[in-house]
C-alpha positions as CSV (number, residue, x, y, z in Angstrom):
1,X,-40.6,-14.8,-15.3
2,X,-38.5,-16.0,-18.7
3,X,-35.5,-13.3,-20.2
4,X,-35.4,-12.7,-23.4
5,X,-31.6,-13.4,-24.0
6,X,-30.5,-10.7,-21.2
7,X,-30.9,-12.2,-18.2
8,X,-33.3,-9.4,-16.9
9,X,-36.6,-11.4,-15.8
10,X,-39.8,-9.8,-17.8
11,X,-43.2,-11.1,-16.8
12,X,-44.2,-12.0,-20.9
13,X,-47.8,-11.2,-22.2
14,X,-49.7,-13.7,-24.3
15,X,-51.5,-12.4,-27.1
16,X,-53.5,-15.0,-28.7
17,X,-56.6,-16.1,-31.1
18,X,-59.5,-18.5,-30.1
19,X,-61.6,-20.1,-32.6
20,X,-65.2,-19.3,-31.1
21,X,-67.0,-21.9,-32.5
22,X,-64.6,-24.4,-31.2
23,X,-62.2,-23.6,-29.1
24,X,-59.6,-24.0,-30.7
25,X,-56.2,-21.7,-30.5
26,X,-55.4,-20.3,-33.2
27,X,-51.7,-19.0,-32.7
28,X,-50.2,-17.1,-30.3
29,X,-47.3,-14.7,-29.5
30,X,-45.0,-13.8,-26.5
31,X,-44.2,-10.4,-26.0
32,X,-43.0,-7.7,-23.3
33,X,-45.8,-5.9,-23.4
34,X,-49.3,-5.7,-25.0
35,X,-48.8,-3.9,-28.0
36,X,-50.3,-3.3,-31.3
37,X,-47.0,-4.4,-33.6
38,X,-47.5,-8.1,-32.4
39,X,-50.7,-8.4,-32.4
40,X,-51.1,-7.1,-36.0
41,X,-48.2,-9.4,-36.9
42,X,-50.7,-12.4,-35.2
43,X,-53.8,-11.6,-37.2
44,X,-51.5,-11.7,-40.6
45,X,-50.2,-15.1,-39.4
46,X,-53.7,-17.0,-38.7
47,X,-55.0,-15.5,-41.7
48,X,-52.2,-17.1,-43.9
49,X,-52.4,-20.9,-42.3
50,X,-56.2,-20.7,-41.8
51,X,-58.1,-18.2,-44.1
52,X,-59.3,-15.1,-43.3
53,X,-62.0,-15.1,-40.6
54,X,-65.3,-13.2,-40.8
55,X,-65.4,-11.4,-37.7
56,X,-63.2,-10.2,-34.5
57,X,-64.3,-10.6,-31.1
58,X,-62.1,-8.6,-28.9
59,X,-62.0,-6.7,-25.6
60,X,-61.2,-2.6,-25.2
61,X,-57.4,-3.1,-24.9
62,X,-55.0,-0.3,-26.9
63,X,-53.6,-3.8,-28.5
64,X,-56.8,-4.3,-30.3
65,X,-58.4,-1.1,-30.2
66,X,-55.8,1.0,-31.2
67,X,-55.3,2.1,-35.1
68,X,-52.8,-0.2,-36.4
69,X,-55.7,-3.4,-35.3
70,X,-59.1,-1.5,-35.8
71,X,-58.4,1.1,-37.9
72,X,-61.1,2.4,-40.0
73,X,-63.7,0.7,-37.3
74,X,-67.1,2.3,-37.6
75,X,-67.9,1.4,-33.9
76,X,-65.4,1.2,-31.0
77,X,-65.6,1.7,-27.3
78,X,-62.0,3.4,-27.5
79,X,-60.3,6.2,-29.6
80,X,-63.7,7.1,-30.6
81,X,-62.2,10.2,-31.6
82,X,-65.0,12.9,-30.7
83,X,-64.1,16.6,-31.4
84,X,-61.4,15.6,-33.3
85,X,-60.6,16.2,-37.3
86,X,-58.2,14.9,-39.3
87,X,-57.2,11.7,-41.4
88,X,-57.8,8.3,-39.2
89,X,-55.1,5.6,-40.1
90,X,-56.2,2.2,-41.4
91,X,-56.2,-0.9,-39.4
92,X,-54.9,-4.3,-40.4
93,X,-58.5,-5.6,-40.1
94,X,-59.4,-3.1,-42.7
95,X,-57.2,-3.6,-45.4
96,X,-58.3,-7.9,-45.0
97,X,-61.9,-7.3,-44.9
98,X,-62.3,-8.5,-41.0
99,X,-65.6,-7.1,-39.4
100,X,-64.0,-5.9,-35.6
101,X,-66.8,-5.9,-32.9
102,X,-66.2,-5.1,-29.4
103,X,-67.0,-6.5,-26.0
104,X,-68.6,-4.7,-23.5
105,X,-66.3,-3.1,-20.9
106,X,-65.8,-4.9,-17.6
107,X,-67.3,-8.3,-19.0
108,X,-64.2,-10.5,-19.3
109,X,-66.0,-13.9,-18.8
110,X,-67.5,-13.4,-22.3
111,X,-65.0,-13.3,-24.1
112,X,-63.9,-17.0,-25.0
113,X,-59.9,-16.2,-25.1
114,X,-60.1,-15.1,-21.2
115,X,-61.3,-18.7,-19.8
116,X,-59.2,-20.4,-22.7
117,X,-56.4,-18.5,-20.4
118,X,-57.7,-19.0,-17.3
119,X,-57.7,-23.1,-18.2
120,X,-54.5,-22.5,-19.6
121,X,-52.5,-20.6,-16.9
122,X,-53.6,-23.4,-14.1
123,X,-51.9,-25.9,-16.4
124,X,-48.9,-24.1,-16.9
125,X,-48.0,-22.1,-13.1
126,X,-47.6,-25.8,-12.0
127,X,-45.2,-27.2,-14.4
128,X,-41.6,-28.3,-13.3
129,X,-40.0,-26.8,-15.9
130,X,-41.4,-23.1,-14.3
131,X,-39.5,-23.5,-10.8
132,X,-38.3,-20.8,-9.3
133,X,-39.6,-18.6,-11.6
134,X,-42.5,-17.1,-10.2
135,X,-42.7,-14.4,-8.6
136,X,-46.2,-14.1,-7.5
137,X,-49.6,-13.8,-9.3
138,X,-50.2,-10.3,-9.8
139,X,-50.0,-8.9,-12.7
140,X,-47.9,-6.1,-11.3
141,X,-45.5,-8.5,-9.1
142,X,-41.9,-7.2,-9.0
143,X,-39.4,-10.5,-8.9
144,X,-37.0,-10.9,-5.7
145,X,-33.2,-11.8,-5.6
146,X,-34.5,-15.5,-5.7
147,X,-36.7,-15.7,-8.9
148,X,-34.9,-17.4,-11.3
149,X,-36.1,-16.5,-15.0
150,X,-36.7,-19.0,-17.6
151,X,-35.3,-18.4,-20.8
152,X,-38.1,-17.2,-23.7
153,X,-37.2,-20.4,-26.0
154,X,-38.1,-22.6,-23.4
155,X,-41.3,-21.1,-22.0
156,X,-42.4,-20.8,-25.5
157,X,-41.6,-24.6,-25.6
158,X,-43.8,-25.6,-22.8
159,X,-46.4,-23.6,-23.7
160,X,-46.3,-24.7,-27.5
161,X,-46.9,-28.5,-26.0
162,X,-49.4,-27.5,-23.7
163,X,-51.3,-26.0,-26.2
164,X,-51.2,-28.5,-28.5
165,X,-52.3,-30.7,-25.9
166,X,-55.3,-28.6,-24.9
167,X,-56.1,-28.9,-29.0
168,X,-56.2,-32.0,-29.4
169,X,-57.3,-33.9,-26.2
170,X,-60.3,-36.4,-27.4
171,X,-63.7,-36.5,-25.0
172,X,-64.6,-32.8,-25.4
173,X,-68.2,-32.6,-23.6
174,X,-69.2,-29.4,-24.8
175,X,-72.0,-28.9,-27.0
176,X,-71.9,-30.3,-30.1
177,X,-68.3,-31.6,-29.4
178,X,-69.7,-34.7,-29.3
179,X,-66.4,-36.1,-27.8
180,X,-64.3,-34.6,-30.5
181,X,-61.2,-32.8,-30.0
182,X,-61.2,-28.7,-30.7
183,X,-58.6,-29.3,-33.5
184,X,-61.1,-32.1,-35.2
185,X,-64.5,-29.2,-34.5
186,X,-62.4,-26.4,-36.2
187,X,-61.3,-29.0,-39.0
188,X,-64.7,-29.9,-39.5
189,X,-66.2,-26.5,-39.5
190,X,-63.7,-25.5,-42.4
191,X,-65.1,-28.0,-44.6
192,X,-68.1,-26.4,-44.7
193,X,-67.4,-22.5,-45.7
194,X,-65.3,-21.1,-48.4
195,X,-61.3,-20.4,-47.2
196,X,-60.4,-16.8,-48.3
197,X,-56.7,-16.6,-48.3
198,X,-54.9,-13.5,-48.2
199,X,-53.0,-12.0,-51.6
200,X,-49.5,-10.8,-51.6
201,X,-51.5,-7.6,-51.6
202,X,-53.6,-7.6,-48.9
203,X,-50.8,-8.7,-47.0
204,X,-48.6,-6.0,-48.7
205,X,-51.0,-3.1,-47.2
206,X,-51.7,-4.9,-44.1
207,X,-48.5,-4.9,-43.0
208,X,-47.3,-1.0,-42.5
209,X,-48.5,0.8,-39.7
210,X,-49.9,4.2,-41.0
211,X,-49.6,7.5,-40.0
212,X,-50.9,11.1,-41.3
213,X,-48.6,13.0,-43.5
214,X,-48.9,16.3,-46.0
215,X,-47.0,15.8,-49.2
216,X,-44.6,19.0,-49.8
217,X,-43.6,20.9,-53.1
218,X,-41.1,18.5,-53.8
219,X,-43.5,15.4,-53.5
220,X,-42.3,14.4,-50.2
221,X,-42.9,13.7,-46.8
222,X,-41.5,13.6,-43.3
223,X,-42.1,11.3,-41.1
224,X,-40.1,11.5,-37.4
225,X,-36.8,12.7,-38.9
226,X,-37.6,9.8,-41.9
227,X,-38.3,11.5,-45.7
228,X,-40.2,9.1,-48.4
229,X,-40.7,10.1,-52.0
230,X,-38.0,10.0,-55.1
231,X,-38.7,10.5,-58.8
232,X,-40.7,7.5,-59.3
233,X,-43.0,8.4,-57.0
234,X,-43.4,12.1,-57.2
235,X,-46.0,12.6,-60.3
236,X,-48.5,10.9,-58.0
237,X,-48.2,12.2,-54.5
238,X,-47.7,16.1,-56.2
239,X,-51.0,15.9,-56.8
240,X,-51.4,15.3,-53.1
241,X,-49.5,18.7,-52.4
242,X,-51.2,21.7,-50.7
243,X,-54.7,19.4,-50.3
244,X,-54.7,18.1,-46.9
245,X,-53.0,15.1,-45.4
246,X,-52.5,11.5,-47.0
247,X,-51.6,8.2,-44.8
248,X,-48.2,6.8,-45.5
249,X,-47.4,3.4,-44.4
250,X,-44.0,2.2,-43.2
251,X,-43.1,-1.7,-41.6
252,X,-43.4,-1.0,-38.0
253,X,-40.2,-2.9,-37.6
254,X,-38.3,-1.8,-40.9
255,X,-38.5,1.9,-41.6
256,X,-36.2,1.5,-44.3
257,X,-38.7,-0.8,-46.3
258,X,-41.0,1.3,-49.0
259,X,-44.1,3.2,-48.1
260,X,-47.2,2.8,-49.4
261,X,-49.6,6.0,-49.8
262,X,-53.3,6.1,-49.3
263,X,-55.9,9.3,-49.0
264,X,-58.1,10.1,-46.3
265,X,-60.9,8.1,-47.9
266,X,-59.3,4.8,-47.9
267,X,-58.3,4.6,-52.0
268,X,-54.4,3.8,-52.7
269,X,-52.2,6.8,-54.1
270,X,-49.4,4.8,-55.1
271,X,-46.9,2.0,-53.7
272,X,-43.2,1.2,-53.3
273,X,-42.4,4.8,-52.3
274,X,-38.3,4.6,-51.4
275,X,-36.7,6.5,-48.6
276,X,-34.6,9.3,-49.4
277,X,-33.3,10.0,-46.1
278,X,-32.7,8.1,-43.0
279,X,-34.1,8.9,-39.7
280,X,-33.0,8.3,-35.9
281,X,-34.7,5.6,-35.5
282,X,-35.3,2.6,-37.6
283,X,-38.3,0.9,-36.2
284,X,-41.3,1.5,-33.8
285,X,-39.1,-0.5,-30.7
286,X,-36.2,1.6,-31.3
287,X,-38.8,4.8,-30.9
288,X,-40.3,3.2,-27.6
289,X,-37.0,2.1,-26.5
290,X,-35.2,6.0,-26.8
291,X,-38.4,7.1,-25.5
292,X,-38.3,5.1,-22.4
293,X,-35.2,5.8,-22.0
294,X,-35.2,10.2,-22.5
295,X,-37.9,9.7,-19.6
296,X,-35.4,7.8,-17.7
297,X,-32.6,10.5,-18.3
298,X,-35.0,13.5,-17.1
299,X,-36.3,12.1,-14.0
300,X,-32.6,11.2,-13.2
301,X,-31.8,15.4,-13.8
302,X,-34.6,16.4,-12.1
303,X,-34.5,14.3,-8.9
304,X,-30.8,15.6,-9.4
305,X,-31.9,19.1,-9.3
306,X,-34.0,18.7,-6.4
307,X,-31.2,17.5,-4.1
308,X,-28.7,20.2,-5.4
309,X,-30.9,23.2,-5.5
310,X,-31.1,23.5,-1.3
311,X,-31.3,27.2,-1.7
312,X,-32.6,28.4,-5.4
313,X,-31.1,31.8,-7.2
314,X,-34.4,33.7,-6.1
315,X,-34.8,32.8,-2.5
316,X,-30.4,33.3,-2.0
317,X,-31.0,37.4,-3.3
318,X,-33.6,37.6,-0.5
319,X,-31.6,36.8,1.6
320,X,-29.0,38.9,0.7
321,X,-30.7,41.7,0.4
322,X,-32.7,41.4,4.1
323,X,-29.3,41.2,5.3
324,X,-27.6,44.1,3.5
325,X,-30.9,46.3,4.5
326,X,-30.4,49.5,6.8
327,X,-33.4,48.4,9.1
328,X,-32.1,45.4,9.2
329,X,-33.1,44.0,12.7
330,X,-29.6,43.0,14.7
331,X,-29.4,39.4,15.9
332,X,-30.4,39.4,19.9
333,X,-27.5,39.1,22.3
334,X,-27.7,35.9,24.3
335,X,-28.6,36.2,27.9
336,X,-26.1,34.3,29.6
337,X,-22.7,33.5,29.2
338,X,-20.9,30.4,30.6
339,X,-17.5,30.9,31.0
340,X,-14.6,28.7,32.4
341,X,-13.5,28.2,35.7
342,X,-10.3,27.5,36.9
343,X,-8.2,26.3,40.2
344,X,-9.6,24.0,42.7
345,X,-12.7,22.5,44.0
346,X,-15.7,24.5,44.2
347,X,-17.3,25.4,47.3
348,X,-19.9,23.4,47.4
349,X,-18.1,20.7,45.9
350,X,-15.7,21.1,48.6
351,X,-18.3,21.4,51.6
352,X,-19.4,18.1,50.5
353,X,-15.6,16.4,50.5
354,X,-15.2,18.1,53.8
355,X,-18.6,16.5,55.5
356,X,-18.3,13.3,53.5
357,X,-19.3,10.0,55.6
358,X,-16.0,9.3,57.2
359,X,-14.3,12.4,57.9
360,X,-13.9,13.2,61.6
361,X,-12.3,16.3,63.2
362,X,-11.2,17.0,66.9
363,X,-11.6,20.8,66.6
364,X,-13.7,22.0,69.5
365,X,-16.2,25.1,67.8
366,X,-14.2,27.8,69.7
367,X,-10.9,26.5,68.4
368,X,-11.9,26.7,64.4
369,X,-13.7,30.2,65.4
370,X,-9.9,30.9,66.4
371,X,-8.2,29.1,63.6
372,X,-10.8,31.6,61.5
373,X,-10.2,34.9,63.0
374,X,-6.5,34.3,62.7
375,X,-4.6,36.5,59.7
376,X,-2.4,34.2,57.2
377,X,-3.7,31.0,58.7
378,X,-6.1,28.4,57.8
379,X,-5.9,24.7,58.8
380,X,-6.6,21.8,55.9
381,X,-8.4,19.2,56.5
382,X,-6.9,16.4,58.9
383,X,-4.6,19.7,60.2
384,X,-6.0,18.2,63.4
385,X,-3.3,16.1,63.9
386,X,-0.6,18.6,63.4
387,X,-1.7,21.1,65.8
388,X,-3.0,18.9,69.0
């Protein structure tokens, strides 16, 4: 568990390239989540220090899968987009010429990034500089009161050296490692093919994430509460207007930056397209973040709801109305009512005082009969004593 400056502990996701050939890691970023933004940010970064590499060998996750990675795809296992019409944005791999191929669902041992992370991840759960900060190894593991997290700085720290390490460690026994480190196999192997490195411009329309727009009369558009297009600009997306929808690119983490425009078939409109008026939000996080938090604020008013409304508008007039009815059926009467009792003992109570263990009388049976039959008197008990 590391923070990320806040003290709340996140669990971070790794996003990173492997070399195939030879093993060798790329680059890598640490994130809150899987998402597309980083891992688009990732493939511009390896193709800058490396080249540009031929192909992409991923798995079916919406980091990869999704439009802002593999965009323009021919063949995907998701967002195939069956039944649906419409403009499809463009991917980073399509604007830098990367062929993006697929693995098959469910096979995660294929891929060569899952056992780099499996070697990986036993390496690092074990390190001293990680105690106290786990909090179990599920993915979905919620941290306790005792989990202390690791600030993001130094995970990234540990997991920059151990990396490095796994790069460079000599005696590699796989084939055709011949001993070699992965870092001197991927050196090697770069010798012997052509480097393609990226142009400001490829870079330039990598970089935006796209998303369908129609161009209005004024050779505009509107984007979430965001409007693109001044006089520089408005000669070529007019043409644009009343003929279907265009992709406009924005920086996923700079709405403010210019747009770039490109038709449904993939050929540039124009570039360096200003905006004219702000929106609410100024990036793709800030969207998420207001997002996640609008969901927050209507479960809160719902469960609300729920424990206020005992008795709802609907079912209170029934109510009202069965009791303000002519035949309205009149509450039963109880059966019995207990009422109080006042003055002394009762008789039974007081038969059992009078025979209680211990009480002795010397009152022959003919003199109570008398003491009974006689008007205004009746002896207590222990009178006995008074009367013999």
């Amino acid at each position: 568990m590391v923070h990320f400056g806040d003290g709340k502990p996140v669990r971070p996701v790794m996003i990173a390239l492997v070399d195939v050939a030879s093993h060798y890691i790329l680059g890598y970023e640490l994130a809150r989540s899987e998402n597309a933004v980083t891992t688009a940010r990732l493939i511009r970064t390896v193709c800058q220090l490396y080249g540009i590499f031929d192909r992409l060998y991923t798995d079916n996750g919406s980091a990869f899968a999704g439009h802002l990675v593999a965009g323009g795809a021919k063949h995907k296992w998701r967002g195939k987009g069956k039944g649906k019409s419409g403009v499809k944005p463009l991917g980073v791999c399509y604007h830098l010429s990367i062929e993006t191929i697929f693995a098959i669902p469910k096979n995660a041992r294929a891929k060569i990034a899952e056992c780099t992370f499996a070697t990986l991840s036993r390496d690092l759960d074990d390190r001293p500089e990680f105690q106290a900060a786990h909090a179990g190894h599920a993915p979905g593991a919620t941290p306790t009161k005792d989990v202390v997290p690791v600030p993001l700085a130094d995970a990234d720290a540990v997991i920059r050296r151990q990396m490095d390490r796994h790069n460079r460690e000599t005696g590699r026994k796989g084939q055709g490692a011949g001993g070699r480190s992965y870092e001197q196999i991927f050196r090697d192997g770069l010798t012997e093919r052509i480097m393609r490195k990226p142009t400001k411009q490829q870079l330039y329309m990598a970089s935006p994430i796209y998303t369908p727009a129609s161009v209005d009369r004024f050779g505009r558009v509107h984007i979430n509460s965001w409007t693109y297009g001044g006089p520089e600009t408005q000669q070529e997306l007019l043409a644009w207007h009343g003929k279907g929808q265009i992709l406009i690119g924005r920086k996923p983490d700079d709405f403010d930056a210019p747009a770039v425009a490109f038709s449904d078939k993939g050929r540039l409109i124009c570039k360096d397209i200003m905006p004219v008026k702000a929106g609410v939000y100024g990036s793709v996080e800030g969207a998420k973040e207001a997002a996640k938090n609008r969901k927050a604020a209507r479960a809160a008013v719902a469960a609300a709801d729920e424990a206020n409304s005992y008795l709802d508008d609907a079912a209170f007039d029934a109510a009202i109305a069965r009791l303000s009815a002519p035949d309205a059926p009149t509450p039963p009467k109880p059966t019995k009512v207990v009422g109080g009792k006042f003055g002394g003992l009762q008789p039974k109570r007081k038969a059992e005082a009078e025979t209680r263990p211990g009480a002795t009388t010397y009152l022959t049976p003919e003199m109570q009969e008398r003491f009974d039959r006689a008007i205004g008197f009746k002896p207590a008990f222990g009178a006995e004593k008074s009367v013999r």
